[in-house]
C-alpha positions, 0 to 999 in steps of 0.5 A, spaced: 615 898 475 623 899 475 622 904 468 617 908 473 622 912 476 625 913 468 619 916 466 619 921 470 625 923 470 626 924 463 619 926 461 616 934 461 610 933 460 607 939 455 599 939 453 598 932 450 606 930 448 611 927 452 617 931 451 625 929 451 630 934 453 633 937 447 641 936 446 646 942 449 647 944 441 643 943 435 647 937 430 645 934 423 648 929 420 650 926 426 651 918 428 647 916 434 646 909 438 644 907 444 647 902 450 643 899 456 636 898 453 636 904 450 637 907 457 643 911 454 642 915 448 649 918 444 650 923 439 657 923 436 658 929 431 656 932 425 655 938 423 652 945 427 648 950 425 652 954 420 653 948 416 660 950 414 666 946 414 668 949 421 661 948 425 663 940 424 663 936 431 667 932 434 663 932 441 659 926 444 653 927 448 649 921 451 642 922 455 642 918 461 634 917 462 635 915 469 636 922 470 633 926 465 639 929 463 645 930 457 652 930 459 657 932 454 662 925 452 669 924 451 670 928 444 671 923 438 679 922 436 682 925 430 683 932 427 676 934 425 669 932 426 665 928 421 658 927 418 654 922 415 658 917 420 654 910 422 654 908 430 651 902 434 652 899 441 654 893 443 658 889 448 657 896 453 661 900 448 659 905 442 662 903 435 662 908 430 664 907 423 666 912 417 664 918 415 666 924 412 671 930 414 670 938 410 676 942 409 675 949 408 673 948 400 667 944 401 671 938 399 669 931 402 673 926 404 671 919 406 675 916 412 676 909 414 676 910 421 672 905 427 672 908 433 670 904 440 667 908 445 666 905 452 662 910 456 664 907 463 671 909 463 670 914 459 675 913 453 676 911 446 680 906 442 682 904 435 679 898 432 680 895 424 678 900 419 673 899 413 676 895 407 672 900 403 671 907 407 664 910 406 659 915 408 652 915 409 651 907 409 646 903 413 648 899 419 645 894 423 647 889 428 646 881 428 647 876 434 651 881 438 657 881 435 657 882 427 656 889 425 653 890 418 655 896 413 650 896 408 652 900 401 654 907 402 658 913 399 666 910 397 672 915 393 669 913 387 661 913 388 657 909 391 657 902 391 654 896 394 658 892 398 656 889 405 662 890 409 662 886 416 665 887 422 666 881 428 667 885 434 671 879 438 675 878 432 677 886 431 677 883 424 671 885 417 670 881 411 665 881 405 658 879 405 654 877 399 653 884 395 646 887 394 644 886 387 640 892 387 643 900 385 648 901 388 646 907 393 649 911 399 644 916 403 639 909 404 636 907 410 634 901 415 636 896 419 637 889 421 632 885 425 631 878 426 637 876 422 633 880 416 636 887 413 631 891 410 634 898 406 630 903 402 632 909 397 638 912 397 642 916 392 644 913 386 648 915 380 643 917 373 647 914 367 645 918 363 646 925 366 652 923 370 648 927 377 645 923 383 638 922 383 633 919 389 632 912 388 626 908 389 629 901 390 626 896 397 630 891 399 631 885 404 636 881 405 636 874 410 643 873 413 645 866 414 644 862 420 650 858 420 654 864 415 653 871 417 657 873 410 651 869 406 645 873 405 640 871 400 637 877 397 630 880 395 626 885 393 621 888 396 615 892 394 615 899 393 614 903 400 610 909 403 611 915 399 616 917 395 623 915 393 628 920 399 635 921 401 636 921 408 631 918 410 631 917 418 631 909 420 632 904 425 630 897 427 629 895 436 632 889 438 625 887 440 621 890 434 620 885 429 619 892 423 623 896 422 621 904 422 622 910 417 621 917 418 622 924 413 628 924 409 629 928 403 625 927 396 632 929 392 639 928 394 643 934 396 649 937 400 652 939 407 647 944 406 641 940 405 641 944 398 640 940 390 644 940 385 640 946 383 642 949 389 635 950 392 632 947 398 631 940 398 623 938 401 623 934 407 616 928 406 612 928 412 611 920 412 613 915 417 611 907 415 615 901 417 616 893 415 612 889 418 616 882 418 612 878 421 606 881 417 611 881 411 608 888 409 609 896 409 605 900 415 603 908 414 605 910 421 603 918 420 602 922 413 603 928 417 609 926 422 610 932 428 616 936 427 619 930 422 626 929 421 632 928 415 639 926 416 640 924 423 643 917 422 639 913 425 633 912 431 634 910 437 629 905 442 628 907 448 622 906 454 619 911 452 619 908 445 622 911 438 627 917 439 630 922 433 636 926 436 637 932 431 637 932 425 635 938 419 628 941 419 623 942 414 626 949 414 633 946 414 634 949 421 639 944 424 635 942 430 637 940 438 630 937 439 629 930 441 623 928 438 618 922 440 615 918 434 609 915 434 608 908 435 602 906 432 
């Protein structure tokens, strides 16, 4: 009964589809997270509808739907927004981890930085930076307390490392390694102690460009050692290989979820190494751990997403918060994927 007056608050109701009010301004290639259950959604950077070096974003924007409304956060510490960063909340706060700057040129450079947000006194502090910066990595959480950063984009390229941050330590360490390609523009999530990843950018040895990958993987994290994961590969997914899948995992839900994302790797722009509009794939599925299987969730997803870096799980389900367009629009709307 308590989630009554929530629903209301934040639900406009159209025709057949509740409806989620749309950000202050359109952002891709931004992090998201969320606190509280998923009562409070933010948005932290990314990259403006210009999509050039000077549109990148250092602004926080959270959605509290108890009231329905967005509010404008405390912006991201640094001389400059960044793109493809990974954020998750825990604890009552925000961590947000990497990513990447643009200068004037189109050059990209990686940062280490982490950065914790605490939404109630509205200000940010400096954490640990990552051992090996990346971009465009998967994230996921375990027990509260250890923060996972699967593979992404280095200096060098990709890698595959697991990167792990302990929260009440402030310290990180090295997790067993994927033994898959190494990817970044991956995605997936960690649930029940199971980290789940699909897809991604890898380098194609024999042209030198980067090529979508088609790899599933699962890796069961240790009980007793969080650095220990025992990896294995799992069957192909719905639909074709993609970059910049949108993807999440809720901390009650034993699947982890995938939507959209593009068929080829691609820029800032959302471009291919030819220059030409990258295609966006309609599919949405899931793994199912329980069941051990993929689900097709809808072949034909409603105003389906690429490279918003991450779902988010709510009392009214699972949310996607910007991110790029079948037509490359970069989009302020909030869409509501369907559950079944």
């Amino acid at each position: 009964m308590i989630l009554l007056p929530v629903l209301c608050a934040v639900l406009l109701q159209a025709a057949d589809q509740p409806k989620v009010p749309p950000m202050p301004e359109a952002v891709t290639e931004n992090a998201t997270a969320s606190l509280r259950n998923g009562i409070e959604v933010f948005s932290l950077m990314g990259i403006g509808t210009k999509r050039t070096w000077d549109s990148v974003s250092n602004k926080v924007y959270v959605l509290r739907l108890n009231t329905g409304k967005w509010t404008e956060g405390r912006e991201v510490p640094g001389v400059a927004g960044r793109l493809a960063a990974s954020a998750i909340g825990a604890k009552g706060e925000v961590f947000l981890f990497g990513g990447y700057t643009l200068d004037g040129q189109g050059n990209q450079f990686t940062l280490a930085d982490v950065n914790a947000y605490l939404p109630e006194e509205h200000r940010w502090y400096r954490a640990a930076d990552i051992p090996v910066p990346v971009d465009s990595a998967v994230i996921g959480i375990a027990h509260d307390r250890y923060i996972y950063l699967v593979g992404g984009r280095s200096k060098s390229g990709p890698v595959n490392n697991v990167q792990v941050y302990d929260i009440e330590k402030n310290t990180w360490s090295q997790a067993t390694a994927f033994p898959g390609t190494p990817v970044f523009g991956h995605a997936g999530g960690l649930i029940d102690e199971t980290i789940v990843y699909v897809d991604g950018a890898k380098k194609d040895p024999a042209s030198g460009s980067y090529v979508a990958s088609d790899e599933c993987w699962m890796g069961k994290i240790d009980h007793k050692d969080p650095d220990k994961i025992d990896w294995s590969k799992l069957p192909p997914h719905p639909g074709p290989g993609r970059v910049g899948i949108v993807a999440g995992a809720g901390e009650h839900e034993h699947r982890v979820l995938f939507s959209g994302g593009m068929t080829a790797p691609h820029n800032y722009k959302g471009l291919d190494k030819d220059g030409k509009p990258a295609e966006i794939s309609s599919v949405t599925f899931a793994y199912e751990l329980h069941a051990k299987r993929w689900d097709t969730i809808s072949e034909d997803t409603f105003d389906v997403r690429a490279d918003t870096r991450g779902i988010v799980f709510t009392p009214l389900g699972p949310l996607i918060i910007g991110g790029t367009l079948k037509n490359l629009a970069v989009s302020a709307r909030v869409l509501d994927l369907p559950k079944k």
